[in-house]
Z-matrix of the N, CA and C atoms (Angstrom, degrees):
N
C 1 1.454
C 2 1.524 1 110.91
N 3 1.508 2 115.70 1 -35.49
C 4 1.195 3 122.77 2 178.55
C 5 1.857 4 130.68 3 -38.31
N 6 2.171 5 79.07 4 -52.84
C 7 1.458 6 123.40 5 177.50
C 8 1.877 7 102.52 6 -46.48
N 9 1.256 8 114.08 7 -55.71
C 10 1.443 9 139.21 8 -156.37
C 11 1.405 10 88.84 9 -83.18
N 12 1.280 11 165.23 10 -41.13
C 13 1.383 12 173.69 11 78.71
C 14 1.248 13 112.37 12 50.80
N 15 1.340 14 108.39 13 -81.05
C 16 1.316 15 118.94 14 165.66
C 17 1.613 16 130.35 15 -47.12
N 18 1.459 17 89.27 16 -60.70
C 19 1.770 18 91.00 17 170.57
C 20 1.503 19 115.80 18 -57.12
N 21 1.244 20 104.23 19 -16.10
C 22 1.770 21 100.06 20 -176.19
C 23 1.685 22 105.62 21 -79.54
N 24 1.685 23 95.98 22 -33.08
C 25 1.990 24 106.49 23 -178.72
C 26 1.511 25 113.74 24 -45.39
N 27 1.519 26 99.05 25 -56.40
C 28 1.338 27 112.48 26 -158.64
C 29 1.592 28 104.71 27 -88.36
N 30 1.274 29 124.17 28 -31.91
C 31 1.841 30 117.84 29 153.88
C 32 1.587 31 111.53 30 -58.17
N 33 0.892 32 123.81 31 12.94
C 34 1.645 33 143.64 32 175.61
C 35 1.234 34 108.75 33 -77.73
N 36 1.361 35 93.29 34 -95.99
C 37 1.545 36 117.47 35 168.61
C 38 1.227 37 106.85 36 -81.08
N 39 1.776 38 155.61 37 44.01
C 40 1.115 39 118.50 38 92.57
C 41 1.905 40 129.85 39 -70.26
N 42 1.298 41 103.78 40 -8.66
C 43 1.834 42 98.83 41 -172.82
C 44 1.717 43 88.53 42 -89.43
N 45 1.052 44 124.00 43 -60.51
C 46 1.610 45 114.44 44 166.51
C 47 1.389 46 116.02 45 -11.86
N 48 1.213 47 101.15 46 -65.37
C 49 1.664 48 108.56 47 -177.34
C 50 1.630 49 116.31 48 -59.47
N 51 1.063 50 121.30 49 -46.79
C 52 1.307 51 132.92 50 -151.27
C 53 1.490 52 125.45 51 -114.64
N 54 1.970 53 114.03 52 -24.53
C 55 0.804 54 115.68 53 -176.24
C 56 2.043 55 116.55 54 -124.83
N 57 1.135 56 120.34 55 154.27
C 58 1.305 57 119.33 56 -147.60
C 59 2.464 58 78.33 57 -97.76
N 60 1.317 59 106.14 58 133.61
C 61 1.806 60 96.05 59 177.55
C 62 1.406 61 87.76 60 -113.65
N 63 1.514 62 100.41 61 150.44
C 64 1.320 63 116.13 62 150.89
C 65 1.653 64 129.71 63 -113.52
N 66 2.079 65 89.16 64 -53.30
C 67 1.034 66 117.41 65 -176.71
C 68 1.641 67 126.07 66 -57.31
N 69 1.648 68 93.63 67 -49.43
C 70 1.784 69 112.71 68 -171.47
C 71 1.455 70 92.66 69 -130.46
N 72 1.494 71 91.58 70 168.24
C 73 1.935 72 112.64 71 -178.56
C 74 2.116 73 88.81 72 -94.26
N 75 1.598 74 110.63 73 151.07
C 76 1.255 75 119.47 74 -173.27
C 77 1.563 76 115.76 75 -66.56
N 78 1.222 77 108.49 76 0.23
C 79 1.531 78 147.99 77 -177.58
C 80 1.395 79 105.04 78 -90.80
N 81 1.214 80 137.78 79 -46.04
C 82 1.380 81 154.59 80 -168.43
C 83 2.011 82 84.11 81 -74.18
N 84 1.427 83 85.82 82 -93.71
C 85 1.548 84 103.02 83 -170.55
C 86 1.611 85 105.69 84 -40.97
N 87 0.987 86 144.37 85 -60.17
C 88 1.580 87 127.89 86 153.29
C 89 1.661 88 123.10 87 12.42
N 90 1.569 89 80.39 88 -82.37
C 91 1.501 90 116.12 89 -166.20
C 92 1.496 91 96.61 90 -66.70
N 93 1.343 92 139.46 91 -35.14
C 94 1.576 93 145.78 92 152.72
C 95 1.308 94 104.48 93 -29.04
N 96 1.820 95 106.04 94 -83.07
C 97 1.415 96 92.82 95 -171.65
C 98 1.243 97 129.02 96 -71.47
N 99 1.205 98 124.45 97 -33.68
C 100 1.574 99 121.06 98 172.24
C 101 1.799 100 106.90 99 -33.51
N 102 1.613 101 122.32 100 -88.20
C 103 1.198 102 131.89 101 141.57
C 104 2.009 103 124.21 102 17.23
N 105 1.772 104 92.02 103 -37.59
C 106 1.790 105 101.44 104 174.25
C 107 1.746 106 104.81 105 79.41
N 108 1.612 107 117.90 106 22.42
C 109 1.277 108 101.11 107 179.19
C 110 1.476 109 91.79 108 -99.67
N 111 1.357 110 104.39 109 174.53
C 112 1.694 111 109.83 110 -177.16
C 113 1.601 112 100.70 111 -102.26
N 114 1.082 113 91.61 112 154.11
C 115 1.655 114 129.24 113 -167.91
C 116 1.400 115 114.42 114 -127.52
N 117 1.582 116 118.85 115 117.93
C 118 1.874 117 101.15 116 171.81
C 119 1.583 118 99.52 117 -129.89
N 120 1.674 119 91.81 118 170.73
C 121 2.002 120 80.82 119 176.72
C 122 1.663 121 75.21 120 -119.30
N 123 1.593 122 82.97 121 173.06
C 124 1.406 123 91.15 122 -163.09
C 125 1.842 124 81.76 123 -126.59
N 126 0.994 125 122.52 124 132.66
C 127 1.984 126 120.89 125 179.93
C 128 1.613 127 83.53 126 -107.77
N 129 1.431 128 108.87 127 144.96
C 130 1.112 129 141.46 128 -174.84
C 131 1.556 130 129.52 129 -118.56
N 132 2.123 131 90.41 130 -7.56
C 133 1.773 132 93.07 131 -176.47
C 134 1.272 133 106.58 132 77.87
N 135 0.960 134 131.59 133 -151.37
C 136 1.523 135 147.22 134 -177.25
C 137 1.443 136 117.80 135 -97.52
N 138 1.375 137 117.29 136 6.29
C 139 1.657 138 118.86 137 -160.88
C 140 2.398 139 91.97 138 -94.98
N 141 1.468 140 96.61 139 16.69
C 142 1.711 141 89.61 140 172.66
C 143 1.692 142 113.93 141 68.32
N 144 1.326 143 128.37 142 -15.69
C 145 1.087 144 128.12 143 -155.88
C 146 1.666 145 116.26 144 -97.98
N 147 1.817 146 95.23 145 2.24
C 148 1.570 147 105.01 146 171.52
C 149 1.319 148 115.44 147 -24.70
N 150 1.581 149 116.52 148 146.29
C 151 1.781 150 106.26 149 170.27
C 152 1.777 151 101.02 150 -160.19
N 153 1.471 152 121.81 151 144.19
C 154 1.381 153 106.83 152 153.72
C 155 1.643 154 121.57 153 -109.13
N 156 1.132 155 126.93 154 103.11
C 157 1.336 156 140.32 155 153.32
C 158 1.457 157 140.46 156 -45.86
N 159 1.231 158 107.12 157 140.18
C 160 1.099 159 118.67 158 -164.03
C 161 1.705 160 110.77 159 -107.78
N 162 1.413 161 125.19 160 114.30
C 163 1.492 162 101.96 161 -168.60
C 164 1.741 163 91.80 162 -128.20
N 165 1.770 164 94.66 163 171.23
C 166 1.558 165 100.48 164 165.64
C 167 1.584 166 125.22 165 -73.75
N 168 1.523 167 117.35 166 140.00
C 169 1.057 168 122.38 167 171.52
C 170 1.616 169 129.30 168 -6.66
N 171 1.691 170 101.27 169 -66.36
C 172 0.932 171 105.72 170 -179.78
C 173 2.018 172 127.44 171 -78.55
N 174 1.181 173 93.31 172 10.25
C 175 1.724 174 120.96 173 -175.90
C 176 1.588 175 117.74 174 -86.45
N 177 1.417 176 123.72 175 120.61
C 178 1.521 177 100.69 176 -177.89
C 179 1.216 178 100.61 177 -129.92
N 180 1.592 179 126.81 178 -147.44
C 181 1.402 180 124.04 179 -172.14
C 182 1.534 181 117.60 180 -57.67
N 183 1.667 182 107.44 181 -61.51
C 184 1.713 183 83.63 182 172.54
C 185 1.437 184 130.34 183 -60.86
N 186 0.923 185 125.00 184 4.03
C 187 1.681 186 124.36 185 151.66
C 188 1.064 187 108.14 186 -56.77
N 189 1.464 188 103.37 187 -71.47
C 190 1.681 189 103.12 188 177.67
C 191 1.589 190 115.00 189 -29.64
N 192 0.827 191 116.25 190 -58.42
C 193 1.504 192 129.38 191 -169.57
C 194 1.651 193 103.39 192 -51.69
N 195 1.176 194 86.36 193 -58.68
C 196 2.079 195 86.10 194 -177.23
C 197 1.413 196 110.55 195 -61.32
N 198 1.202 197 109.32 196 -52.89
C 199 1.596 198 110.77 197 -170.97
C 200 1.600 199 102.41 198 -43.19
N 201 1.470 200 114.64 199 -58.19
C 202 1.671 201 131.98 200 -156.77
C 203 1.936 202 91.30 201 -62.01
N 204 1.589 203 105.59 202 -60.61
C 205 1.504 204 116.07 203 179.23
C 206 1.883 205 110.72 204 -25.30
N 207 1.810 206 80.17 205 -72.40
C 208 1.942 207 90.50 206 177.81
C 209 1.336 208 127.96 207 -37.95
N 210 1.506 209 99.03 208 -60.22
C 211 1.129 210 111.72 209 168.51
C 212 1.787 211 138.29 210 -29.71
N 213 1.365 212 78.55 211 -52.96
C 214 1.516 213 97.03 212 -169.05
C 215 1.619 214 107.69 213 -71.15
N 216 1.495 215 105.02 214 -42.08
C 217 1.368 216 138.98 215 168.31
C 218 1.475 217 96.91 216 90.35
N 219 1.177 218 105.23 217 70.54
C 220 1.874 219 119.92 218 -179.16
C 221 1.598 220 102.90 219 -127.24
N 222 1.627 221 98.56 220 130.02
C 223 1.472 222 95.20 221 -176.41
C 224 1.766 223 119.20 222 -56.86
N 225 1.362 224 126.22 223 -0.06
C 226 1.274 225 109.54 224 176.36
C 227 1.370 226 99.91 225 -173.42
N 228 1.068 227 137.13 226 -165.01
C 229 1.597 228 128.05 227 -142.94
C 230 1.902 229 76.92 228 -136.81
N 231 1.924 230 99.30 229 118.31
C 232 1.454 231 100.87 230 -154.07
C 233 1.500 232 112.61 231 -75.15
N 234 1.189 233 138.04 232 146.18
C 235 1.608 234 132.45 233 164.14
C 236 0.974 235 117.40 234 -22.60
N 237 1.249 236 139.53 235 151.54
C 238 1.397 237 147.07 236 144.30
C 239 1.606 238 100.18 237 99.16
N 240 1.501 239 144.01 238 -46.71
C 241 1.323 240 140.75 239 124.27
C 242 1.145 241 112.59 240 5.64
N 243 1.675 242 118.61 241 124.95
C 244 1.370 243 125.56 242 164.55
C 245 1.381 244 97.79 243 -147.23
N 246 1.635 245 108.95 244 -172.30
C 247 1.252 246 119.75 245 -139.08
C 248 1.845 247 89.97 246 -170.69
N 249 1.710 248 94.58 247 104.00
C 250 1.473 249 92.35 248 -177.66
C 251 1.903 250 103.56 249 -124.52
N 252 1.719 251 110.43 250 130.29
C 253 1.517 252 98.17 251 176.98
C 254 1.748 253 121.94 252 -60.88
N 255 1.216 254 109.28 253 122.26
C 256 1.765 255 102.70 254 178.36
C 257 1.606 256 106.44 255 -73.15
N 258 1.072 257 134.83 256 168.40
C 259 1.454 258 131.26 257 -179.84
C 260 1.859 259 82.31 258 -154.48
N 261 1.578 260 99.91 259 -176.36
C 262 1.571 261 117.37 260 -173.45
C 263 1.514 262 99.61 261 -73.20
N 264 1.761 263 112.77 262 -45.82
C 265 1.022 264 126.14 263 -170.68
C 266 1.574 265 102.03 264 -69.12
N 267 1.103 266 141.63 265 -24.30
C 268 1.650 267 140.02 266 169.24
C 269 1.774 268 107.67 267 -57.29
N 270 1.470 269 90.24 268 -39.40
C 271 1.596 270 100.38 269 -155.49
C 272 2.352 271 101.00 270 -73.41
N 273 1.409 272 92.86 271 -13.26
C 274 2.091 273 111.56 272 -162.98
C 275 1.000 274 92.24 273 74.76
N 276 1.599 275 125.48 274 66.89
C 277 1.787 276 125.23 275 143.18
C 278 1.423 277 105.14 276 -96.57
C-alpha cells in the first residue's frame, strides 16, 4: 500500500508541475491513474482552455472531443487541438 502511496505522491507533483487543471484536483487524476482508469489532456494552443480529463473505460478520444466540444459549446472540436491519453508510463512511473 505504501508502494501505491507514493507513486500516487509523485504523479501528483508531476501533473502539478506540468499540467494546467480545470476539470479535477491533481489528487483526483492521481488517484485515476493509479486505479488504471484513462486520463487524456486535451492542448488547447493558446485559447487557455488546457485540461486533463478523466473519462470512462469504455470512452476514448472522440469522447474527449465531444465532451470538451459541448462543453465549450463550439460547433466542432477546433483544428490544431489534440487530445493525447496520459498513462503512469507518460507521467516516468
Amino acid at each position: 500500500m505504501k508502494k501505491i502511496e507514493d507513486t500516487k505522491k509523485r504523479i501528483e507533483e508531476t501533473i502539478r508541475r506540468n499540467y494546467s487543471l480545470k476539470s479535477y484536483t491533481a489528487d483526483e487524476i492521481a488517484a485515476a491513474l493509479v486505479e488504471g482508469k484513462t486520463v487524456y489532456f486535451v492542448d488547447t494552443l493558446n485559447s487557455g482552455e488546457d485540461d486533463l480529463v478523466i473519462m470512462d473505460e469504455n470512452e476514448g478520444i472522440d469522447d474527449v472531443k465531444k465532451t470538451f466540444k459541448d462543453y465549450l459549446d463550439l460547433d466542432g472540436f477546433p483544428p490544431g487541438w489534440s487530445v493525447e491519453e496520459i498513462t503512469t508510463k507518460t507521467l516516468g512511473e
